[in-house]
C-alpha positions, 0 to 999 in steps of 0.5 A: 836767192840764187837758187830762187832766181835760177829756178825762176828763170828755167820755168819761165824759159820752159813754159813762156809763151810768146803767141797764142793759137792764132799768132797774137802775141801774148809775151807771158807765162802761166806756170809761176804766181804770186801771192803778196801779204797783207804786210805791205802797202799798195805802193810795195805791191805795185812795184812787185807788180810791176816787176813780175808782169816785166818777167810775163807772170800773169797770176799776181794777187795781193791784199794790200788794204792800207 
């Protein structure tokens, strides 16, 4: 688990981009995604969700389909 958080965390920190080309911030990265299973329900993926937007990931996708 830690070597997950600590490589999380230096890919964020090398690729997070605060503003785009003409100043708008943007907060986010594009560098990690994540693919939830078809395992969990849809409140399990909102708050994983809910968690990767807070870190600035923007490619997020699930098949929660209960």
């Amino acid at each position: 688990m830690d070597r997950i958080a600590q490589r999380v965390y230096e890919t964020r920190e090398a690729t997070f981009r605060e503003t785009n080309e003409v100043g708008k911030p943007i907060n986010n990265t594009l560098a990690i995604g994540s693919l939830g299973g078809a395992t969990l329900d849809n409140e399990e993926n909102y708050l994983i969700t809910k968690l990767l937007h807070s870190l600035g990931m923007v490619c997020i996708e699930n098949q929660a389909r209960i």
